[in-house]
N, C-alpha and C positions, 0 to 999 in steps of 0.2 A: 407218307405211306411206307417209304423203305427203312425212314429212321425205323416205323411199326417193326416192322420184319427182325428187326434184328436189336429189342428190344428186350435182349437178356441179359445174364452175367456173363456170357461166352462174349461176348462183342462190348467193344466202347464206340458209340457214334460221333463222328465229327462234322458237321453241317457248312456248308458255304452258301452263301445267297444268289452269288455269280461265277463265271469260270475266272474273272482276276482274282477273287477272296479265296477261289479252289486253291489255286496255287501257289497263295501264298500261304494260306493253311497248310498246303505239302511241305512246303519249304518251312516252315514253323514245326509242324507238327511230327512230319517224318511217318504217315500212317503207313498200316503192314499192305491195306488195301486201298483203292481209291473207285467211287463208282462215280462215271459222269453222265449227264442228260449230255445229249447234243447241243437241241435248240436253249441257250443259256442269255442273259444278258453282259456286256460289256465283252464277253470271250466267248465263243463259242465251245462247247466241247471236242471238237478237233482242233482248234487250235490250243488249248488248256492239252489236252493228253502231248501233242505236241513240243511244247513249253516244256512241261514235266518229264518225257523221256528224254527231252535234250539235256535234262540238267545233271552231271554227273553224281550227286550226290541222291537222286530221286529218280536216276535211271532204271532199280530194278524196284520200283513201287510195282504190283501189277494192277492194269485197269480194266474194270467191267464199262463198256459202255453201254449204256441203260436207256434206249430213246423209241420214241413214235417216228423214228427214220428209218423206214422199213426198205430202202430200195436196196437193190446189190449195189449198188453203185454208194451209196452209204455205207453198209459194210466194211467194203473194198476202202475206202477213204480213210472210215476209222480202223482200220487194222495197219492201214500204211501210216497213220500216223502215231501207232503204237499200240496200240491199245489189243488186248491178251486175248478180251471178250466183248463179243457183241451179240448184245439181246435187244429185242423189241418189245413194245408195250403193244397192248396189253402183254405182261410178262406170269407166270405164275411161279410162285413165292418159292416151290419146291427147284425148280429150273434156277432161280437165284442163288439160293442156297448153295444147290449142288455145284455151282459155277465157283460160289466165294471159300466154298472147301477144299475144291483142286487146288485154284488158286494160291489157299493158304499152307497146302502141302509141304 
């Protein structure tokens, strides 16, 4: 659904299946942005944002985190492990958008 979103010529989408394939796509790929789910297999999304802002060369990726992890206590967790943005699902497309444009500032 979010590859949908962003399904023009303004954006190139990159996919990973897991939070370990996330980051090694970062470290491969070097993207401008990176969006993560939390609940993920093999990594979780705070440990993948995690991973990624420790790594010098991928420190200033910035990260949307994208998840049905609505507690403050989720929040607070993914902002301390780096991450720029955190949004909840259901999320609406305009709310992304406007989050992936500051971002790309």
């Amino acid at each position: 659904m979010i590859t949908e979103v962003f399904n023009n010529p303004n954006y190139s989408v990159i996919t990973a299946a897991d939070g370990e394939e996330g980051v090694e796509k970062a470290k491969s790929e070097h993207p401008d942005l990176i969006i993560l789910d939390v609940v993920m297999p093999k990594m979780n999304g705070f440990q993948a944002c995690r991973t990624i802002k420790s790594t010098p060369e991928l420190d200033n990726i910035p990260i949307i985190m994208l998840t049905s992890k609505d507690q403050k206590s989720d929040e607070f967790w993914g902002k301390k492990q780096g991450a720029d943005r955190y949004l909840t699902k259901p999320f609406k497309t305009d709310e992304l958008l406007q989050a992936v444009k500051a971002l790309l500032a």
